[in-house]
CHARMM internal coordinates of N, CA and C (Angstrom, degrees):
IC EDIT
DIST 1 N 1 CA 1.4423
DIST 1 CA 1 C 1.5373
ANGL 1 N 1 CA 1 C 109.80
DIST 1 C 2 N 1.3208
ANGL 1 CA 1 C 2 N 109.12
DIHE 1 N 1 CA 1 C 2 N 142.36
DIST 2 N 2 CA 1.3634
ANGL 1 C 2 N 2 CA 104.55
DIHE 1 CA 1 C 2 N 2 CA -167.55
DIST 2 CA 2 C 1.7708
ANGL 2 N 2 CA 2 C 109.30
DIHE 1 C 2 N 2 CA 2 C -113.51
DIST 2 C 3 N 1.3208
ANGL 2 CA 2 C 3 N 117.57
DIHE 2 N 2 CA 2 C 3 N 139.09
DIST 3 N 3 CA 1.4490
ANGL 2 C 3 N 3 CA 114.28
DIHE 2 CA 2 C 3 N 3 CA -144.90
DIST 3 CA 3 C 1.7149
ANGL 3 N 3 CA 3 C 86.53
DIHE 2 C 3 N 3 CA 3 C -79.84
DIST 3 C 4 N 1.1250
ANGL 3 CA 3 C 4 N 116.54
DIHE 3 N 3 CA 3 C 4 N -178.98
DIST 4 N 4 CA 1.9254
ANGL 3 C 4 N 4 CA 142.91
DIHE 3 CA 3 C 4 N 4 CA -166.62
DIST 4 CA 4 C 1.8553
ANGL 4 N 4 CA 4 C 83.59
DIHE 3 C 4 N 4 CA 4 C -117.72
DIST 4 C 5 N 1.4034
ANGL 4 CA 4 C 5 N 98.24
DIHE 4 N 4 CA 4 C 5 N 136.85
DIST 5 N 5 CA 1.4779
ANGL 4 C 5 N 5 CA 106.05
DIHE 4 CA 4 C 5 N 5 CA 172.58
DIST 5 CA 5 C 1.1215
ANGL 5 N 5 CA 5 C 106.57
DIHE 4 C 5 N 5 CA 5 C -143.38
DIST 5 C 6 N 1.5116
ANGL 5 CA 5 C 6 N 112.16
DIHE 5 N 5 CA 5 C 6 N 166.71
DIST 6 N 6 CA 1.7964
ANGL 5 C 6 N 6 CA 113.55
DIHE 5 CA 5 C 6 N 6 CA -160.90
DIST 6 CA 6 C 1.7842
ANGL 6 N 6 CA 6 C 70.79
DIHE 5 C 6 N 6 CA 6 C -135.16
DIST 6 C 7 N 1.2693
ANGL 6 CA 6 C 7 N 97.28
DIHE 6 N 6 CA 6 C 7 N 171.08
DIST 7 N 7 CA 1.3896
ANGL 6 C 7 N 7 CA 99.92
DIHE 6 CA 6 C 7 N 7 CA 165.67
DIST 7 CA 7 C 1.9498
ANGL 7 N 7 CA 7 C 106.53
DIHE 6 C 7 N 7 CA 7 C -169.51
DIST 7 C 8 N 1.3140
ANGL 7 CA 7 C 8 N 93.17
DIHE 7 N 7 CA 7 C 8 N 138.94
DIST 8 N 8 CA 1.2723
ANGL 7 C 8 N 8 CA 117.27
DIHE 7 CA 7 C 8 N 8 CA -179.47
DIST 8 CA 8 C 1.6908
ANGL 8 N 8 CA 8 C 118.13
DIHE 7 C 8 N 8 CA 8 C -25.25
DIST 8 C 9 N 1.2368
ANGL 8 CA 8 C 9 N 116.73
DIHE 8 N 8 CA 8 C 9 N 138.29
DIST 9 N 9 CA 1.5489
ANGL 8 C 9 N 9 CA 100.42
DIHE 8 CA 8 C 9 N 9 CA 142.79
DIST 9 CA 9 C 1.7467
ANGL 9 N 9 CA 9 C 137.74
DIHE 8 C 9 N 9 CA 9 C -39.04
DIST 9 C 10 N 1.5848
ANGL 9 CA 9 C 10 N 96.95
DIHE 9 N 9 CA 9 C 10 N -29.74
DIST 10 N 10 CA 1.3529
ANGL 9 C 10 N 10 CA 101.18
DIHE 9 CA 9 C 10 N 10 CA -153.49
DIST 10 CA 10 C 1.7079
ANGL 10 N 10 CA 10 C 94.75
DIHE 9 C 10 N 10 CA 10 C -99.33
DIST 10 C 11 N 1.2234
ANGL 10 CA 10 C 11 N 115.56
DIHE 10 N 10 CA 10 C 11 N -4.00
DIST 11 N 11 CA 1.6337
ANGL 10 C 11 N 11 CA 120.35
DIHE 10 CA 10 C 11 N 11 CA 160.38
DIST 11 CA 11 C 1.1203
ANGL 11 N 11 CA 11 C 130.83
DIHE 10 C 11 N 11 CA 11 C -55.61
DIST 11 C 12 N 1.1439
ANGL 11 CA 11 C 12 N 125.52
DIHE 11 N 11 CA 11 C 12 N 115.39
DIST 12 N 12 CA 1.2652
ANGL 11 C 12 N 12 CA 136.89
DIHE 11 CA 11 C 12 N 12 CA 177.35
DIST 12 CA 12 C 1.5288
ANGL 12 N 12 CA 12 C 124.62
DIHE 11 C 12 N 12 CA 12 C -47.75
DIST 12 C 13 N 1.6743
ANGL 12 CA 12 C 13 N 126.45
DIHE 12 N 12 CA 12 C 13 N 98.90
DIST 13 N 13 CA 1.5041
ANGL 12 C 13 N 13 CA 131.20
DIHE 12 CA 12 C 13 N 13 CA -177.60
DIST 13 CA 13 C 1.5126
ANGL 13 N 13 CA 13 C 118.79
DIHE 12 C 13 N 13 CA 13 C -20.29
DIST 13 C 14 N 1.5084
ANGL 13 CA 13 C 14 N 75.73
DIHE 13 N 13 CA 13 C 14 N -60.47
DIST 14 N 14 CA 1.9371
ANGL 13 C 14 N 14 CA 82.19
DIHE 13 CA 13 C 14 N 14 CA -171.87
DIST 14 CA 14 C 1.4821
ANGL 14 N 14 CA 14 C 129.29
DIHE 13 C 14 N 14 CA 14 C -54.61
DIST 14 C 15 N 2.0400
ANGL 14 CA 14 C 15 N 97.22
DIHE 14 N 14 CA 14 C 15 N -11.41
DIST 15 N 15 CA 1.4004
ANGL 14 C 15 N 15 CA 111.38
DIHE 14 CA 14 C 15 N 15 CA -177.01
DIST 15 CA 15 C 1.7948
ANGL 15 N 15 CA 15 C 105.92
DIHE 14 C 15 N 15 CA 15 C -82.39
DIST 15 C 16 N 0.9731
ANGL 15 CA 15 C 16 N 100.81
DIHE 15 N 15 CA 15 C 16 N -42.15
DIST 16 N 16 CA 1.2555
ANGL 15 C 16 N 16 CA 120.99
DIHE 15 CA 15 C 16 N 16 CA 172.95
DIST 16 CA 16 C 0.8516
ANGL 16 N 16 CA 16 C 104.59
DIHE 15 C 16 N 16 CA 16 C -23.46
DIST 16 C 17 N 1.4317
ANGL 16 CA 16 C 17 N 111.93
DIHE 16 N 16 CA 16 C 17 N -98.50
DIST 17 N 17 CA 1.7437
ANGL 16 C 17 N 17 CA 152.08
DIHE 16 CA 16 C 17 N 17 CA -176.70
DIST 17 CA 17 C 1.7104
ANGL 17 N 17 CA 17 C 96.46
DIHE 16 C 17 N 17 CA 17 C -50.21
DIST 17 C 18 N 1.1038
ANGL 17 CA 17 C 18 N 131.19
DIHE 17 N 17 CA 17 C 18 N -13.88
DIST 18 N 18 CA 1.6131
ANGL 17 C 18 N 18 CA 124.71
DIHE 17 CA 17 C 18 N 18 CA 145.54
DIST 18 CA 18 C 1.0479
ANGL 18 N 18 CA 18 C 99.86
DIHE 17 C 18 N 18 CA 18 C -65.48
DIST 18 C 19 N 1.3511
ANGL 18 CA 18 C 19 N 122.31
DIHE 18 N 18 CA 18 C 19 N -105.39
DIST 19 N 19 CA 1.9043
ANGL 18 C 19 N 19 CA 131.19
DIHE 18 CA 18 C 19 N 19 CA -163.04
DIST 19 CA 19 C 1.4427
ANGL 19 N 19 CA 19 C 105.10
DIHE 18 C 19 N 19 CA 19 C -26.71
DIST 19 C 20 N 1.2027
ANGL 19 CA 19 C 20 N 122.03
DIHE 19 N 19 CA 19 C 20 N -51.93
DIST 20 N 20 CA 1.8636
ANGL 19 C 20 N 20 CA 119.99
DIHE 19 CA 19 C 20 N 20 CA 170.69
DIST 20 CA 20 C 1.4389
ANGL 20 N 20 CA 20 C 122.06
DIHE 19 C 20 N 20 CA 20 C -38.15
DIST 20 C 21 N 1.5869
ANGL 20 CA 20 C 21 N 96.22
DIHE 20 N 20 CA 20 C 21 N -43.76
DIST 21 N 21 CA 1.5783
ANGL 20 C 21 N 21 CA 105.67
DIHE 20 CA 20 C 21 N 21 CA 168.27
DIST 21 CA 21 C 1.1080
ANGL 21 N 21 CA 21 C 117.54
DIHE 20 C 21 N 21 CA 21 C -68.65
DIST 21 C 22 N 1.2874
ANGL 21 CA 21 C 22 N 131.93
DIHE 21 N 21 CA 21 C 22 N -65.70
DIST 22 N 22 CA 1.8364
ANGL 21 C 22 N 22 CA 129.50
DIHE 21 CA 21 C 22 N 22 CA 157.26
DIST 22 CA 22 C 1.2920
ANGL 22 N 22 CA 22 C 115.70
DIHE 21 C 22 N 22 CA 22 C -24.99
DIST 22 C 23 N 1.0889
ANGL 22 CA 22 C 23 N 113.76
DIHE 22 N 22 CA 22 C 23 N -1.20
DIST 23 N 23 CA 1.6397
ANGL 22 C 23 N 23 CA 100.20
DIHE 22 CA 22 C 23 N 23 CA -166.63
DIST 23 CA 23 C 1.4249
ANGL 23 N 23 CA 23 C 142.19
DIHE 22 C 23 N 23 CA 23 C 75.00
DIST 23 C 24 N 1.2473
ANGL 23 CA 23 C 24 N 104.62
DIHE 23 N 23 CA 23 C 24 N 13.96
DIST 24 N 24 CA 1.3825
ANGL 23 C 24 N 24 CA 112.29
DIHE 23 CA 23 C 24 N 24 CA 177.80
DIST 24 CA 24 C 1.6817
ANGL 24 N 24 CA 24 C 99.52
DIHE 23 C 24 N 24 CA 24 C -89.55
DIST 24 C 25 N 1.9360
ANGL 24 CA 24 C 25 N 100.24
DIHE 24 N 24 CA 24 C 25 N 148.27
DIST 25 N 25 CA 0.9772
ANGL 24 C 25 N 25 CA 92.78
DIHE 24 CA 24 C 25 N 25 CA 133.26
DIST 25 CA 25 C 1.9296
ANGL 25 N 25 CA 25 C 159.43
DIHE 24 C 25 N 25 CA 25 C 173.53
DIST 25 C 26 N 1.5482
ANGL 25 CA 25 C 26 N 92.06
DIHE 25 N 25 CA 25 C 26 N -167.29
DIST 26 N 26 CA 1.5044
ANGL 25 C 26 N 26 CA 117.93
DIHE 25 CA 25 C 26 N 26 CA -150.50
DIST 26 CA 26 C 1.6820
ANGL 26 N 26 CA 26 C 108.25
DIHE 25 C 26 N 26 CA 26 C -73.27
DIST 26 C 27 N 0.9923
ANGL 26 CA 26 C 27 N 116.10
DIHE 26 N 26 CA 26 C 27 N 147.89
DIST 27 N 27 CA 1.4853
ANGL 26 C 27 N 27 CA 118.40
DIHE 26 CA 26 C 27 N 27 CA 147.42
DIST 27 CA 27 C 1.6900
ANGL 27 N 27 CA 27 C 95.72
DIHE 26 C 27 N 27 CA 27 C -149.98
DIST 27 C 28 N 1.5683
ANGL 27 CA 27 C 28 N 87.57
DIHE 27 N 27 CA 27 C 28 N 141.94
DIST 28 N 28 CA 1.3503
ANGL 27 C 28 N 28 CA 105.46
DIHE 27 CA 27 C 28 N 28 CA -161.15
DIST 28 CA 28 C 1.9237
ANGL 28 N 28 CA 28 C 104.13
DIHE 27 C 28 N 28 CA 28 C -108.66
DIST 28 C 29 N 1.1388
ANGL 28 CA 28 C 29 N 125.76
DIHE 28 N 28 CA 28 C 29 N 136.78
DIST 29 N 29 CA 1.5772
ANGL 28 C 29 N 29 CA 115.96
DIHE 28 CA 28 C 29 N 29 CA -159.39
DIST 29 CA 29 C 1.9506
ANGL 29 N 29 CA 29 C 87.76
DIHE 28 C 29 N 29 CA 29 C -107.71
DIST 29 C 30 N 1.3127
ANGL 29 CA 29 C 30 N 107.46
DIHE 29 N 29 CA 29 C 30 N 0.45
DIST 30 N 30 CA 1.9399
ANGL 29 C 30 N 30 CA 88.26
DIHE 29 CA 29 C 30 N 30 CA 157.63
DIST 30 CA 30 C 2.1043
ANGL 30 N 30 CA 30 C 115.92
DIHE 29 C 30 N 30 CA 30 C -90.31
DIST 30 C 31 N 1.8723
ANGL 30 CA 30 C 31 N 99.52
DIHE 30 N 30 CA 30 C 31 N -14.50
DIST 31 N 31 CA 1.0373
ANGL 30 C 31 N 31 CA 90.11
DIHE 30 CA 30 C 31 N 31 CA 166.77
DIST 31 CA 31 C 1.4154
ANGL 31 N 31 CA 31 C 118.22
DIHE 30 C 31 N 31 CA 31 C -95.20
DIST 31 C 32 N 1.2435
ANGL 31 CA 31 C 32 N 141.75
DIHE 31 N 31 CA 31 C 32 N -26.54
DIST 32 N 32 CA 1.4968
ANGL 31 C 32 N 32 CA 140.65
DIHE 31 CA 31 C 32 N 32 CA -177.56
DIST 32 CA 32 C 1.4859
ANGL 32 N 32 CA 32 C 118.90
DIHE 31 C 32 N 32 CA 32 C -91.74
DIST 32 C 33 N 1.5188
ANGL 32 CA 32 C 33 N 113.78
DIHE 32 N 32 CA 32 C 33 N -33.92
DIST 33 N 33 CA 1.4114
ANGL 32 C 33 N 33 CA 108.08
DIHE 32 CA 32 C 33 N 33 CA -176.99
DIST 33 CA 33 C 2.0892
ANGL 33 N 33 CA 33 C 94.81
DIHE 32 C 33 N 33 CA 33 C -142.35
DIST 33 C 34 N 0.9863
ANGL 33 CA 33 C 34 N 108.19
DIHE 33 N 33 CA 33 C 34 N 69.64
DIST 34 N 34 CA 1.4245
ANGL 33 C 34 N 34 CA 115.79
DIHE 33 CA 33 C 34 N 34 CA -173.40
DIST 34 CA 34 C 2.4982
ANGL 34 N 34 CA 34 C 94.94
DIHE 33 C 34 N 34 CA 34 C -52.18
DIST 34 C 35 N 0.8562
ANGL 34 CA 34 C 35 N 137.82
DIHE 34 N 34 CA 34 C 35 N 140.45
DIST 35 N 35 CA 1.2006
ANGL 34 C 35 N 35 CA 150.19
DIHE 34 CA 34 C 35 N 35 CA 105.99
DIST 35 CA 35 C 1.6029
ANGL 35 N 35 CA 35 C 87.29
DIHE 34 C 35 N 35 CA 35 C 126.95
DIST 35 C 36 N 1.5715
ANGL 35 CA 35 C 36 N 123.73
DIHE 35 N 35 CA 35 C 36 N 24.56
DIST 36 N 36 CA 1.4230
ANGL 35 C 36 N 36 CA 140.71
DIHE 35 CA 35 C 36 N 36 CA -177.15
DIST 36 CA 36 C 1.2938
ANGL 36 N 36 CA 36 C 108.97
DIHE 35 C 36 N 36 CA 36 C -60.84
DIST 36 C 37 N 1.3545
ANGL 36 CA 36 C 37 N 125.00
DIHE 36 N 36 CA 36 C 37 N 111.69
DIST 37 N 37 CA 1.6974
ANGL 36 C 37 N 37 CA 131.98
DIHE 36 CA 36 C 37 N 37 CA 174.84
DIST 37 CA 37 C 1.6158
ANGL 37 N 37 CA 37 C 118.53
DIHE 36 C 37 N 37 CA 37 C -37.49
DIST 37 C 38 N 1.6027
ANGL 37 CA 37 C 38 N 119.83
DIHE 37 N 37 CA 37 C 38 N 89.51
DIST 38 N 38 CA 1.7285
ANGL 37 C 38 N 38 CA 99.19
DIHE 37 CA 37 C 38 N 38 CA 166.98
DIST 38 CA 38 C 1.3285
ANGL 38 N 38 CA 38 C 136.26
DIHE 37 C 38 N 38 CA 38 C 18.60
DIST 38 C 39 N 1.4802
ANGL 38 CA 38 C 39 N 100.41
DIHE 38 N 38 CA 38 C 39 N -71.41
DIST 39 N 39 CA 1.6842
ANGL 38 C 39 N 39 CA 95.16
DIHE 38 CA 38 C 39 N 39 CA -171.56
DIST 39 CA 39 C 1.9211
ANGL 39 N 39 CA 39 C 107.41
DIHE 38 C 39 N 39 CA 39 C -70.39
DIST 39 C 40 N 1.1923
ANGL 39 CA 39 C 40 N 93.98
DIHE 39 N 39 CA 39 C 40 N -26.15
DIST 40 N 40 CA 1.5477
ANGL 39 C 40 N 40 CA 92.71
DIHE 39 CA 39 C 40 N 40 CA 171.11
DIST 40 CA 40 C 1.5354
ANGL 40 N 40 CA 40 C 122.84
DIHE 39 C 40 N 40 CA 40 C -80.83
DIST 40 C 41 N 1.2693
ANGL 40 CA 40 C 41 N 115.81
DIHE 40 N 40 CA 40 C 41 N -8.72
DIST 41 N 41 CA 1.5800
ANGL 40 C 41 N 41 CA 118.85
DIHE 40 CA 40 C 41 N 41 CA 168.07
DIST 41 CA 41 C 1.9579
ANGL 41 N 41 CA 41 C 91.46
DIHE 40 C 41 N 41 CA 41 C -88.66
DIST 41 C 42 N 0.8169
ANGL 41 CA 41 C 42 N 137.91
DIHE 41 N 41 CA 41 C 42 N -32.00
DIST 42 N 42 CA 1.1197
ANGL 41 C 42 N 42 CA 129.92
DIHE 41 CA 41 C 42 N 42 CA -158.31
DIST 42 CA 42 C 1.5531
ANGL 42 N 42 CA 42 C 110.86
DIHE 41 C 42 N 42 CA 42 C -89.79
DIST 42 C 43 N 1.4654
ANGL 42 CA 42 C 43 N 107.30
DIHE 42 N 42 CA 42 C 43 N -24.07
DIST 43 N 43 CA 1.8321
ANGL 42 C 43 N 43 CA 116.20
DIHE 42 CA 42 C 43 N 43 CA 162.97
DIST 43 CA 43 C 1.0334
ANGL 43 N 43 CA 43 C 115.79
DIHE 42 C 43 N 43 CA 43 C -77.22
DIST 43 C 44 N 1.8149
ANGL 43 CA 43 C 44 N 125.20
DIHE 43 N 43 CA 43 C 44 N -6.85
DIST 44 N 44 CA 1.0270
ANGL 43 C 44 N 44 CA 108.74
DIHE 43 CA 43 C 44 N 44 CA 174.35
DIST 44 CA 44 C 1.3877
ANGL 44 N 44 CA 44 C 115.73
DIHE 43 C 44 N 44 CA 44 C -116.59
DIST 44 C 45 N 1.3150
ANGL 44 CA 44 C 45 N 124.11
DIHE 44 N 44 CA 44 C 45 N -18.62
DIST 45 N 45 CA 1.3051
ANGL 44 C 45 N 45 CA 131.46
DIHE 44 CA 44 C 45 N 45 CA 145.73
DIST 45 CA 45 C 1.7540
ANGL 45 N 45 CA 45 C 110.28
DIHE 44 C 45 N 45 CA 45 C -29.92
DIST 45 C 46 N 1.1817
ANGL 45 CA 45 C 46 N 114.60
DIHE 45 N 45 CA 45 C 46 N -70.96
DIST 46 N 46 CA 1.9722
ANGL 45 C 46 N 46 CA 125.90
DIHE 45 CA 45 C 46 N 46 CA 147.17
DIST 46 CA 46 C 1.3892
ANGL 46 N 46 CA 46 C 119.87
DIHE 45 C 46 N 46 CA 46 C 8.46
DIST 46 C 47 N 1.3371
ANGL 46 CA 46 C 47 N 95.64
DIHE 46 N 46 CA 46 C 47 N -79.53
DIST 47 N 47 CA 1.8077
ANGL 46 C 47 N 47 CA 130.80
DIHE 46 CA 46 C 47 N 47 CA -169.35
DIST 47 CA 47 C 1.1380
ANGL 47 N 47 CA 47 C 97.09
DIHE 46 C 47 N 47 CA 47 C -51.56
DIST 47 C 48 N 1.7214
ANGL 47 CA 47 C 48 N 96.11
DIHE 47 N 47 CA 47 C 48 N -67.40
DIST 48 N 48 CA 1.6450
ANGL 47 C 48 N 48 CA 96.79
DIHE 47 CA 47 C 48 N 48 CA -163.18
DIST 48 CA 48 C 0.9506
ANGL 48 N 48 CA 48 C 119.19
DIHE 47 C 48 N 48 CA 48 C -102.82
DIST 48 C 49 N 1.6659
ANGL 48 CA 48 C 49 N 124.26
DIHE 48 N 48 CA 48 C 49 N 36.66
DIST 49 N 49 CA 1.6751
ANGL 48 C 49 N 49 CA 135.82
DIHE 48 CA 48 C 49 N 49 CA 162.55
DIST 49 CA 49 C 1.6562
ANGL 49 N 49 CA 49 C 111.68
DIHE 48 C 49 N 49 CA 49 C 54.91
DIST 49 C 50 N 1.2443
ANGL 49 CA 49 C 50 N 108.02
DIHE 49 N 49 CA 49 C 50 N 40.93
DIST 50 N 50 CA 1.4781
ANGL 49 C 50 N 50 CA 130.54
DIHE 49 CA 49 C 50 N 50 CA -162.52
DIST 50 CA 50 C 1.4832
ANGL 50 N 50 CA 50 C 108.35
DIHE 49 C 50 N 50 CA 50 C -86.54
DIST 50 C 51 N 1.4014
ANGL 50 CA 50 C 51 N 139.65
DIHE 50 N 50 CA 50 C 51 N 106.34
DIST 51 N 51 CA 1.3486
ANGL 50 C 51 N 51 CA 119.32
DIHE 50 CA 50 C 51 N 51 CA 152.53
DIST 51 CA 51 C 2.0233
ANGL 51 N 51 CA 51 C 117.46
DIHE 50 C 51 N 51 CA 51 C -44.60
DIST 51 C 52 N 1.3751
ANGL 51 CA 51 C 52 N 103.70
DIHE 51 N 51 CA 51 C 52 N 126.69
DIST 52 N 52 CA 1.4917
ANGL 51 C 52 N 52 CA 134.36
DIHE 51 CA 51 C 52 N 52 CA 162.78
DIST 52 CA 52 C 1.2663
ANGL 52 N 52 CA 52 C 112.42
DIHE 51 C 52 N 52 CA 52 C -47.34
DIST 52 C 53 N 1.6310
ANGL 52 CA 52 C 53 N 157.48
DIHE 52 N 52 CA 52 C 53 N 51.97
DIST 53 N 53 CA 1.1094
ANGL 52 C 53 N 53 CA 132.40
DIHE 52 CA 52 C 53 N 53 CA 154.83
DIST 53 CA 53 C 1.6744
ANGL 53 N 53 CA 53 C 132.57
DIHE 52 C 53 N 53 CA 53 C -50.35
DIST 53 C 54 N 1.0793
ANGL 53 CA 53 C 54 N 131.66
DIHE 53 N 53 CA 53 C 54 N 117.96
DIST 54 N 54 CA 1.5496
ANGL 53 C 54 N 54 CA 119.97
DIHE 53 CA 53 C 54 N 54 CA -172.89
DIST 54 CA 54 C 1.2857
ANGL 54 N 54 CA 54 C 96.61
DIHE 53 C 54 N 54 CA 54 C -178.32
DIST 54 C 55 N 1.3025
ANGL 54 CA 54 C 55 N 118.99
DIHE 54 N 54 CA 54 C 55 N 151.38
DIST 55 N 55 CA 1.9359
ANGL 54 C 55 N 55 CA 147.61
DIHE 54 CA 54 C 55 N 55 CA -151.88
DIST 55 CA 55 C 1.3361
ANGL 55 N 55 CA 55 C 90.96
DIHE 54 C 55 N 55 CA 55 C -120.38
DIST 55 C 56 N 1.6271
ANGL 55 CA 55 C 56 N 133.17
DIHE 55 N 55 CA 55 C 56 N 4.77
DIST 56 N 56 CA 1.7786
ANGL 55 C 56 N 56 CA 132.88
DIHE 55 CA 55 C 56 N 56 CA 176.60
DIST 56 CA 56 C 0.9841
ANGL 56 N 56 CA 56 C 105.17
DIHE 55 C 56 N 56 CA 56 C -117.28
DIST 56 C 57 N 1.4348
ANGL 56 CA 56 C 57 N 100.41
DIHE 56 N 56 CA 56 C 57 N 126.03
DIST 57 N 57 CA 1.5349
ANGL 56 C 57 N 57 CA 131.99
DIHE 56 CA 56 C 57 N 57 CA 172.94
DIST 57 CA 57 C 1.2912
ANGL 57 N 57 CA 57 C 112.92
DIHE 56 C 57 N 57 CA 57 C -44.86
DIST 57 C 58 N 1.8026
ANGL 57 CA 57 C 58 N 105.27
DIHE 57 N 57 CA 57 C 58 N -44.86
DIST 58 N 58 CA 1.6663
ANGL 57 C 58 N 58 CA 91.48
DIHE 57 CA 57 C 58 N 58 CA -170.05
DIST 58 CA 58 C 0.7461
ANGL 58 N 58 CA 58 C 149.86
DIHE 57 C 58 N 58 CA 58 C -106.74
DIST 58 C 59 N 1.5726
ANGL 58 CA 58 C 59 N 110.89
DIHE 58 N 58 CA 58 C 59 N 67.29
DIST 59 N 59 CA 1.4999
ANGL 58 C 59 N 59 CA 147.32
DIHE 58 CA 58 C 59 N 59 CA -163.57
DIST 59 CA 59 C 1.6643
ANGL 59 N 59 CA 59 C 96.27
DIHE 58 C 59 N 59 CA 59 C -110.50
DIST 59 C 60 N 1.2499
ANGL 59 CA 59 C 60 N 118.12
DIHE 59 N 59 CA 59 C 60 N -59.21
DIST 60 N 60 CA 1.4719
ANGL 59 C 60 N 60 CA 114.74
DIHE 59 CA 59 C 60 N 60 CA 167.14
DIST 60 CA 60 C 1.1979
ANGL 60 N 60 CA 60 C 104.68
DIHE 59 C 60 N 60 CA 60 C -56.30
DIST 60 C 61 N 1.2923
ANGL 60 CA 60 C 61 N 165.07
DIHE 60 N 60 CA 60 C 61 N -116.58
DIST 61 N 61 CA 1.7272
ANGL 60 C 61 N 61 CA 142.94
DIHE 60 CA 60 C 61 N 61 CA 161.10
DIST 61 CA 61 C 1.0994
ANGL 61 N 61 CA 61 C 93.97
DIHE 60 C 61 N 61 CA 61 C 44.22
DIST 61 C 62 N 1.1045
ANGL 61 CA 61 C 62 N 131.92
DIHE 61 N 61 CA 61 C 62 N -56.38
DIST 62 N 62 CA 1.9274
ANGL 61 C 62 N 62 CA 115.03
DIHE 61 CA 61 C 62 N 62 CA -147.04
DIST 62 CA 62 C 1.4224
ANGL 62 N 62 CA 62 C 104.20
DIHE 61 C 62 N 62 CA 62 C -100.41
DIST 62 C 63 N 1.7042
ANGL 62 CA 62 C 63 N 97.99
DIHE 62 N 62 CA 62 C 63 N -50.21
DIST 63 N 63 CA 1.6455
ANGL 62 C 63 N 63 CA 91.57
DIHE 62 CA 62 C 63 N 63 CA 163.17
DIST 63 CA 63 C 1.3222
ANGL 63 N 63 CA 63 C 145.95
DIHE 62 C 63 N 63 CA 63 C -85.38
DIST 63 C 64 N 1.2259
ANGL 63 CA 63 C 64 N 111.55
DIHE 63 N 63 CA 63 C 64 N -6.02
DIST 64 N 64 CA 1.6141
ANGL 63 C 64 N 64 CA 117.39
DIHE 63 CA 63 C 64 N 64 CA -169.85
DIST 64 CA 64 C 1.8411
ANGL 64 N 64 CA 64 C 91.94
DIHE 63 C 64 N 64 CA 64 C -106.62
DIST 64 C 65 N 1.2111
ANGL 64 CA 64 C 65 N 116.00
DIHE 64 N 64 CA 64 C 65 N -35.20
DIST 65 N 65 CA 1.4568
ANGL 64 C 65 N 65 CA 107.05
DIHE 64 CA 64 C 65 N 65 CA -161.31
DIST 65 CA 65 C 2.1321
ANGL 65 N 65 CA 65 C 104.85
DIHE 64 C 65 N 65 CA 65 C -97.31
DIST 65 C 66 N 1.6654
ANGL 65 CA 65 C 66 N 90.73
DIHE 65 N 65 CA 65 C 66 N -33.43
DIST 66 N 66 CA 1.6206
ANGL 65 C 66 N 66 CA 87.79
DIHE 65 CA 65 C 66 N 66 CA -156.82
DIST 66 CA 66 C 1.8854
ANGL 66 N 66 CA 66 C 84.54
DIHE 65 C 66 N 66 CA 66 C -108.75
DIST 66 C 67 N 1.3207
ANGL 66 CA 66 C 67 N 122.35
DIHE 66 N 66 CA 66 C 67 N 42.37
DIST 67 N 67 CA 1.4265
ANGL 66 C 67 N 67 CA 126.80
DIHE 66 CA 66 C 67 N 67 CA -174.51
DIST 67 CA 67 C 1.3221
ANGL 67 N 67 CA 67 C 122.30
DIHE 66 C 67 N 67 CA 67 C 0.08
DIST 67 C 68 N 1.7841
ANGL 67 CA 67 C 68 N 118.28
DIHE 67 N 67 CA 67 C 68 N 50.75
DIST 68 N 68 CA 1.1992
ANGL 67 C 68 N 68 CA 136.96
DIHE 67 CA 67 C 68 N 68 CA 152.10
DIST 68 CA 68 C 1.4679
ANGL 68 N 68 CA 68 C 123.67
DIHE 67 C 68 N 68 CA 68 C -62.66
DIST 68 C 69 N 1.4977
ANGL 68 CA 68 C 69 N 128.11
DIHE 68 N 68 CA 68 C 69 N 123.36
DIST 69 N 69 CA 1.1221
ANGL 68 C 69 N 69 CA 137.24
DIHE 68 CA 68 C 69 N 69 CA -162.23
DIST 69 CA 69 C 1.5735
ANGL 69 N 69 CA 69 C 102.12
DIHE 68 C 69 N 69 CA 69 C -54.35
DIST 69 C 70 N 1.7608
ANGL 69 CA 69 C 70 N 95.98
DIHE 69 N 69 CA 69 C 70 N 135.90
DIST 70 N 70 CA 2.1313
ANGL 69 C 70 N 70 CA 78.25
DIHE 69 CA 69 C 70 N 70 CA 168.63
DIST 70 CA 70 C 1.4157
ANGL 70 N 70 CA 70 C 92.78
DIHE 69 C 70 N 70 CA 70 C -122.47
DIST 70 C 71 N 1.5885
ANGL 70 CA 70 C 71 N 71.19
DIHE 70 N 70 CA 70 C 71 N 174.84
DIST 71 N 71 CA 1.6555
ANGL 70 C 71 N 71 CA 111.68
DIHE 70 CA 70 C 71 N 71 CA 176.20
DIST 71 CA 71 C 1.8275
ANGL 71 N 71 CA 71 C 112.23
DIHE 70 C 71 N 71 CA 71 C -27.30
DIST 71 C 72 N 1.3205
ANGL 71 CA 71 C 72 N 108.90
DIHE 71 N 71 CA 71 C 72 N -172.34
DIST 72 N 72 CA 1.2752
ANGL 71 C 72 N 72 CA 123.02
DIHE 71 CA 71 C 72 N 72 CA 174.48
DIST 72 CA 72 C 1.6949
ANGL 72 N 72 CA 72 C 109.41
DIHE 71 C 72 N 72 CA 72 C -77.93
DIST 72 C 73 N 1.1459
ANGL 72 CA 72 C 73 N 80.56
DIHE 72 N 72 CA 72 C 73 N -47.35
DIST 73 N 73 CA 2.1781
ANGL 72 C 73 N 73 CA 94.01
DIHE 72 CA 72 C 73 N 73 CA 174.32
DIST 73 CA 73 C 1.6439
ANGL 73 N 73 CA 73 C 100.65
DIHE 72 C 73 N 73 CA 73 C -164.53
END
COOR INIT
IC SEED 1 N 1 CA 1 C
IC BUILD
């Protein structure tokens, strides 16, 4: 089974539009909710049992320090 991934603003398109091609899949939060607050990409990563792709640190911040639920991985 192949996991559901959300992926960062700060992700690279072209990565995207790979894994899309593989068949995974993606929803990307620069295409659906472009300039969306962290903790709110990260409730929805949550929701929708989403692997987290993203190149920002401060996601650990949210979960390790401010004990906000994470992601799947």
């Amino acid at each position: 089974m192949k996991p559901l991934l959300l992926v960062n603003e700060n992700f690279p398109s072209p990565s995207t539009a790979l894994l899309r091609a593989a068949g995974m899949d993606v929803v990307a939060i620069g295409e659906s909710h472009p300039g969306m607050a962290d903790r709110e990409v990260l409730a929805v990563a949550c929701a929708q049992s989403r692997w987290l792709l993203t190149f920002d640190t401060d996601y650990a911040e949210l979960v390790f320090r401010r004990h906000l639920p994470p992601p799947p991985a």
